[in-house]
C-alpha positions in Angstrom: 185.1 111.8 147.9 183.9 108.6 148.8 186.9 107.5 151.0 186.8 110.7 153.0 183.4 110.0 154.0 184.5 106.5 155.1 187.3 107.7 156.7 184.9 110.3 159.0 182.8 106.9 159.5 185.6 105.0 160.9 187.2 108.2 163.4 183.0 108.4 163.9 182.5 105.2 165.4 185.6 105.5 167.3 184.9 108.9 169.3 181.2 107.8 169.4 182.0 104.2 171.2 184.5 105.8 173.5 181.3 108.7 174.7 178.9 105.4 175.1 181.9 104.4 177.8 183.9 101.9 175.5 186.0 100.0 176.2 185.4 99.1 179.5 181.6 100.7 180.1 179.7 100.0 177.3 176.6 97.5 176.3 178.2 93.9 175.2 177.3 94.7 171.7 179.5 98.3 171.6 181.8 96.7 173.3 181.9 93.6 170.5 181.9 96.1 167.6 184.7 98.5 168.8 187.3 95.5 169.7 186.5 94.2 166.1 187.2 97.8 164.6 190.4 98.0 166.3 191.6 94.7 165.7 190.8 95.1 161.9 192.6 98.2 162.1 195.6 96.6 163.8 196.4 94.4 160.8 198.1 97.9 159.0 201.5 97.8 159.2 201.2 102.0 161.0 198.7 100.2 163.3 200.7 101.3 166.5 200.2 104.8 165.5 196.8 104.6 164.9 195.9 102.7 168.3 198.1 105.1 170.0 195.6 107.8 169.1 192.5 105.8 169.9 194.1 104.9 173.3 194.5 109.2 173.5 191.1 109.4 172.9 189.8 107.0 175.3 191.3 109.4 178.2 189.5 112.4 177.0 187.2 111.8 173.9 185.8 115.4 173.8 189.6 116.7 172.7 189.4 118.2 168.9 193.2 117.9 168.5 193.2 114.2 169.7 190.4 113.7 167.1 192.5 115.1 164.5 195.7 113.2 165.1 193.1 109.7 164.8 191.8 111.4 161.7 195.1 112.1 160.4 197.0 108.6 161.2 193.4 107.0 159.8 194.3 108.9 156.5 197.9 108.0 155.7 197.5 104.7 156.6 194.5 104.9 153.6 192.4 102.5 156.7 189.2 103.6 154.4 190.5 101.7 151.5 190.0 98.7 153.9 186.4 96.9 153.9 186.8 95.2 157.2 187.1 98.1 159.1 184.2 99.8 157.6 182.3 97.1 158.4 183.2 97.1 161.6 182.5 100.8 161.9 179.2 100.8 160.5 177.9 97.9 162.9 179.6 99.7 165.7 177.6 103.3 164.6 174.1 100.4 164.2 174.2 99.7 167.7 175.2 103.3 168.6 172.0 104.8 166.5 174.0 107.8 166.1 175.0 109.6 162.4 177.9 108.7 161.0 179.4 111.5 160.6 179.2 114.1 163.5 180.4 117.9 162.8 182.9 118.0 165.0 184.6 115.4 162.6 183.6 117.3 159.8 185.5 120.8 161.1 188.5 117.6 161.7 188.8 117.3 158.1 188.4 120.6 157.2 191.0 121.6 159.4 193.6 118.7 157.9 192.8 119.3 154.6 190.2 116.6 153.5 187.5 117.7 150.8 184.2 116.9 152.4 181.6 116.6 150.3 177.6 116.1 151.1 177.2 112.6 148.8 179.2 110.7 146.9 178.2 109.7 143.6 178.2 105.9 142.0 177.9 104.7 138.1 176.1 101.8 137.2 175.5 99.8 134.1 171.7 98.7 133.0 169.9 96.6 130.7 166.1 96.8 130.3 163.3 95.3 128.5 160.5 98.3 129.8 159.2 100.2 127.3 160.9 103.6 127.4 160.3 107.7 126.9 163.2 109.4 126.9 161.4 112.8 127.1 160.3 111.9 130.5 162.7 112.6 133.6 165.3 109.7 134.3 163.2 108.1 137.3 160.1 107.5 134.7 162.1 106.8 131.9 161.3 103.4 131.8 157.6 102.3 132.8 156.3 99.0 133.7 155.3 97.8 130.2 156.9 95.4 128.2 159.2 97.1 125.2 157.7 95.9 121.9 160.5 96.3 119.2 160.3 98.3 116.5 162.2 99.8 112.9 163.4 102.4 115.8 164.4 100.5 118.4 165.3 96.7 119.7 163.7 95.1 122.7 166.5 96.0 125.2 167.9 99.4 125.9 171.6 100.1 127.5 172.9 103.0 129.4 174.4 104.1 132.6 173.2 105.7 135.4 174.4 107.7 138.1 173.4 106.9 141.7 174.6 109.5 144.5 175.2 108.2 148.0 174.7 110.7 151.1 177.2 111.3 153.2 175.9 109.8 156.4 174.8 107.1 154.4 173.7 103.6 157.1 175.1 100.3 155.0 172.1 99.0 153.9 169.6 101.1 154.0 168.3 103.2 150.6 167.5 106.4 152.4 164.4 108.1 150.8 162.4 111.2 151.4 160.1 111.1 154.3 156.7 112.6 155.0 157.6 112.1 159.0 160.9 114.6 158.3 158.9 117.0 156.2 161.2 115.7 153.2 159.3 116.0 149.8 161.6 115.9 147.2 164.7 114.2 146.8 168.1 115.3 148.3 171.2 114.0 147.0 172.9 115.2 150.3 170.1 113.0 152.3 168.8 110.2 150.1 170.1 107.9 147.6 168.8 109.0 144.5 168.6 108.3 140.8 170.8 111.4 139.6 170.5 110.4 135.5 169.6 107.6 132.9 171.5 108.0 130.3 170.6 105.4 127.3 173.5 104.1 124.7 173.4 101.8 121.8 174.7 98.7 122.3 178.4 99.4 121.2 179.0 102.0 123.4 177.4 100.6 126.3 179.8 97.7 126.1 182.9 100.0 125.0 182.2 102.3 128.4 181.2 98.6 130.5 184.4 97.2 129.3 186.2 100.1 130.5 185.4 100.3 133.9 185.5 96.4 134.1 189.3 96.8 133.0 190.0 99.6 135.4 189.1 97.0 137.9 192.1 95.3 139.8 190.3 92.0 139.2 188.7 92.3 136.2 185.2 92.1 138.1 181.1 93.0 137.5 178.4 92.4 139.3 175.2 91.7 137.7 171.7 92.3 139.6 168.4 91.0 138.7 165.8 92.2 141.2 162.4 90.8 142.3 158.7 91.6 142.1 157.2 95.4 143.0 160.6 97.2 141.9 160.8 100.0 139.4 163.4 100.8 137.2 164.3 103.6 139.7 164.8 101.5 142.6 166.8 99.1 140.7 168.9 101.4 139.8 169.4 103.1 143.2 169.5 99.4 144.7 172.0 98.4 142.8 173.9 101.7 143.7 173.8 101.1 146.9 174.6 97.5 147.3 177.9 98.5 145.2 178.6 101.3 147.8 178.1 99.0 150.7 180.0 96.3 149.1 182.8 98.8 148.1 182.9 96.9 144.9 186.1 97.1 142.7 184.5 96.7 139.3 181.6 97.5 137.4 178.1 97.7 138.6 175.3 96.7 136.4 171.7 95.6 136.3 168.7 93.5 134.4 165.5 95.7 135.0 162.3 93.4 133.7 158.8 95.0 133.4 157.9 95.0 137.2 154.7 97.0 137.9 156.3 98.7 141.2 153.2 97.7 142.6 152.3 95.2 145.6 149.0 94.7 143.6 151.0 93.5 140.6 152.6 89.9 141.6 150.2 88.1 138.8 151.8 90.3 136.0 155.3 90.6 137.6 155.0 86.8 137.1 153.9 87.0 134.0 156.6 89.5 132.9 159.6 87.2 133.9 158.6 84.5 131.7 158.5 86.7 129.2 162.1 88.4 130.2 163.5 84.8 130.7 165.4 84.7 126.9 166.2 88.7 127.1 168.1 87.9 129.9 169.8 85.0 128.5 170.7 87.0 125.5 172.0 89.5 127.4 174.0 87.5 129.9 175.7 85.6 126.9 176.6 89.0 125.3 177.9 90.7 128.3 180.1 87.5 128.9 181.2 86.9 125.4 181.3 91.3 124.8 183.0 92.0 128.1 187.3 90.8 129.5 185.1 90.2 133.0 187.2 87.4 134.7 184.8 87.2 138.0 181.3 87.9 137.2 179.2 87.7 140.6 175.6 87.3 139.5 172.7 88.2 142.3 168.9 87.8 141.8 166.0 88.6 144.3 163.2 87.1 144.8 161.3 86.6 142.0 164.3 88.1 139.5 165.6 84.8 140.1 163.2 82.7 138.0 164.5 84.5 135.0 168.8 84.5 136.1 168.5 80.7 137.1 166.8 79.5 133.7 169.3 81.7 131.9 171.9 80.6 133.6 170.9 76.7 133.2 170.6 77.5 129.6 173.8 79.5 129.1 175.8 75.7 130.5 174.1 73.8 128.2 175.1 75.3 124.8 177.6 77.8 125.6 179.8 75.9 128.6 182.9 78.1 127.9 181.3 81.4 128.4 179.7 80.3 131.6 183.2 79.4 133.3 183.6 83.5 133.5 180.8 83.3 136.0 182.5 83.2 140.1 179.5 83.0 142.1 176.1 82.6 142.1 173.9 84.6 144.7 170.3 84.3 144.7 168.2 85.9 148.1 164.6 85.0 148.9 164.1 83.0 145.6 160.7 83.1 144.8 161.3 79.2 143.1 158.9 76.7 143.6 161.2 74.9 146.2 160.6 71.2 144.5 161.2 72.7 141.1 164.6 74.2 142.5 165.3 71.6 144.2 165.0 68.5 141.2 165.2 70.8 138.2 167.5 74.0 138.9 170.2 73.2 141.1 171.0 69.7 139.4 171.5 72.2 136.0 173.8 74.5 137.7 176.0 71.9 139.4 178.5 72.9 136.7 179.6 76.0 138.1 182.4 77.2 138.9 181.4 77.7 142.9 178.8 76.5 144.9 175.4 78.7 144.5 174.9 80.8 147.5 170.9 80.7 148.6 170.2 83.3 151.4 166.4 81.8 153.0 164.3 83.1 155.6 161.3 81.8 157.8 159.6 85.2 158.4 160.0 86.0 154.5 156.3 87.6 154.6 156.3 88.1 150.5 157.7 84.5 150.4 154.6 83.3 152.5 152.3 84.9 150.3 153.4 83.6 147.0 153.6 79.9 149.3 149.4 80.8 150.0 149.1 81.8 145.8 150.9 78.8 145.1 150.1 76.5 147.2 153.5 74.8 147.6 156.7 76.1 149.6 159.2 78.4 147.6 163.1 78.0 147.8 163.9 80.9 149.8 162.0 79.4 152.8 163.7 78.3 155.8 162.6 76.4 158.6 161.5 72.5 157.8 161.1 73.7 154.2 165.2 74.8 154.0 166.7 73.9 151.1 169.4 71.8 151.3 171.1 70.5 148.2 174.3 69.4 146.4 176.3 72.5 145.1 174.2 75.3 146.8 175.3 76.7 150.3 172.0 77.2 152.0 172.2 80.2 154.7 169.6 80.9 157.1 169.2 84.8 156.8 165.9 84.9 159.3 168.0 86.4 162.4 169.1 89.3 160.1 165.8 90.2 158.4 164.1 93.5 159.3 162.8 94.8 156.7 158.9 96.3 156.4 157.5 92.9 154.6 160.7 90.7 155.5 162.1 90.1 152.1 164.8 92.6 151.6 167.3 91.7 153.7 169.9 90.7 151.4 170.8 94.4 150.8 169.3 95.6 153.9 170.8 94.3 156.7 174.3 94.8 157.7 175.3 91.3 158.5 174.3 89.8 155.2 175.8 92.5 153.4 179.1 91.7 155.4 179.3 88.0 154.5 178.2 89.2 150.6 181.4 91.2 151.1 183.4 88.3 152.2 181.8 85.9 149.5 182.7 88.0 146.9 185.6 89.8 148.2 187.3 86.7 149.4 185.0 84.2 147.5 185.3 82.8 150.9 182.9 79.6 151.1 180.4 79.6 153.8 182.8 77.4 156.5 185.8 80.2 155.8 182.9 83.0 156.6 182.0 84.3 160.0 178.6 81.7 160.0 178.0 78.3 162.5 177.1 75.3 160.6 173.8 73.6 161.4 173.7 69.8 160.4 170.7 67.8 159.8 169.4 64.3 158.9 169.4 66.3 155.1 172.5 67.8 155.2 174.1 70.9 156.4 172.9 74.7 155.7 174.3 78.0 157.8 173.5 80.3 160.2 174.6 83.9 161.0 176.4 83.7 164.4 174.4 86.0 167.0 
């Protein structure tokens, strides 16, 4: 299901560029987007084929059967399997502001046979130290209070959960109902949603983790540690979506701490992390030692990062081993005191196996406001305050950053995704990626080429 939806994304973009007058009539940044579509899609070895029926198109674009023959060639030359060109097609369908997936394209696949189906549907992994109610429905199974163990239960709960993507799904974005659209319940078809929460012991959490990690080409996981104001829901659909996006070959999972969810609640979120820090470290060790993961890609936000860098530090120091099974290190908008970082943190992870990847920003609003609460400048700033250190690639992530308070842009915009994908598709460092270099008197950090 998921790679026919790409595949209508890709012959999308396609018919949709050619209507905005591409390739010799469109804006500059159509034009850019289409030529990097078709030369990702000329690397297939039935690439002749396939340009042959995008060069059709171009001299009549409204032609159904012309559409189909692109649709068709797109299909046995399995071009969806292929990030690059998805990329390329979702950037190109960014610029355009059109859906990705027209109905005309739809009655396409019908008509060759393709199942087309209104969302696909994504499994992740989850640990959690919230206090949890199973009675309740899955999106308030697990509240913003701290789990005090018991004769019943441990401090952390497992499970899985299942995360459905909609069809005309935009990378990045974690499409919700809207009171503007008259939307006011959730729609699998329309939104990304949290579909179930199912909760294991810790055997067969691993048994099922372990299988889907082996399944894997590469052996891979991701794990995700979000930041301050984010409930269990939203971590769980985050992370759904990031793997999506990311068309991650591996296993999914996430850390979900006792956030409040609330914008009001940054003095307990910070509160709660401390108190997280050794959950996550046990569980970290565990899922490296419990797990045949041979590329573990580790991500924190924001103020999850506290907690994954202190584990992390303290995972090298007695168990050296077991952190050699970690690739990379990814943390974006680290709410870090940026001194602490920069003379206590990084010096501890200098050990691993990669240079840390550190996505900053200048117009990080939520950074700026733990800066005023803290009085001193936090690691994910950019600007004069850039962090720029042995072992850490530095990127400046300001020119990509939209979101409503500036600090999700790690998983909201489209370009950082796309160099996340190269990072940890390719582990390509930051001078392989498509980013300029910036030197200074301090060193050199990176920025995403306009």
């Amino acid at each position: 299901m998921h790679k026919v939806a790409q595949m209508d994304l890709i012959t999308s973009a396609v018919v949709a560029a050619i209507e905005q007058g591409a390739p010799g009539h469109a804006p500059e940044p159509v034009t850019r987007y289409y030529q990097q579509l078709k030369t990702a899609i000329g690397k297939f070895d039935s690439a002749a084929a396939i340009l042959a029926a995008i060069t059709a198109l171009e001299t009549d674009a409204a032609s159904e059967p012309l559409r189909l023959v692109l649709a068709q060639a797109l299909s046995t030359a399995r071009v969806a399997d292929d990030m690059a060109s998805l990329f390329a097609a979702q950037g190109l369908l960014a610029q355009l502001r059109l859906p990705s997936a027209t109905a005309e394209i739809m009655e396409a696949n019908e008509k060759s046979g393709g199942v087309v189906s209104n969302y696909a549907v994504i499994k992740t992994y989850f640990a959690t130290d919230r206090q949890r109610d199973l009675g309740k429905p899955p999106a308030q199974r697990f509240s913003g209070a701290r789990n005090a163990p018991s004769a019943e239960q441990d401090t952390l709960s497992y499970g899985s959960c299942d995360i459905s993507i909609p069809r005309d799904h935009r990378m990045g974005q974690l499409e919700s109902p809207s009171l503007w659209r008259l939307e006011f319940r959730d729609d699998p078809a329309k939104h990304v949603v949290l579909l179930t929460a199912d909760v294991q012991d810790a055997d067969g959490f691993y048994a099922a983790l372990s299988a889907q990690i082996a399944a894997s080409a590469g052996k891979n996981a991701f794990l995700f540690i979000h930041g301050y104001n984010v409930t269990f829901e939203d971590a769980a659909r985050r992370t759904g979506q990031m793997a999506y996006d990311l068309g991650f070959d591996g296993a999914p999972v996430f850390y979900s701490w006792p956030s409040q969810g609330d914008l009001s609640g940054y003095t307990v979120d910070e509160n709660n992390i401390e108190w997280s820090t050794p959950h996550i470290l046990g569980f970290l060790s565990d899922f490296l030692a419990r797990t045949a993961a041979q590329n573990v890609f580790l991500i924190a936000h924001s103020m999850g990062s506290r907690g994954l860098t202190r584990a992390i530090a303290a995972l090298m120091a007695t168990q050296p081993l077991l952190a050699q099974k970690i690739s990379e290190i990814i943390l974006a908008a680290p709410d870090i005191d940026a001194a602490v970082f920069k003379n206590d943190i990084a010096p501890q992870l200098a050990q691993a196996r990669n240079p840390l990847t550190l996505y900053a920003s200048s117009d990080d609003l939520a950074l700026a406001a733990s800066k005023a609460v803290h009085g001193y400048a936090r690691a994910g700033d950019s600007g004069p305050g850039m962090q720029i250190v042995a072992g850490v690639e530095t990127i400046d992530a300001t020119a990509v950053d939209t979101g409503f308070v500036k600090h999700m842009y790690f998983a909201e915009k489209r370009s950082a995704l796309s160099d996340m994908f190269y990072l940890i598709h390719k582990q390509a460092r930051a001078d392989q990626r498509f980013l300029d270099p910036v030197d200074t008197p301090a060193g050199r950090y990176w920025m995403f080429r306009p």
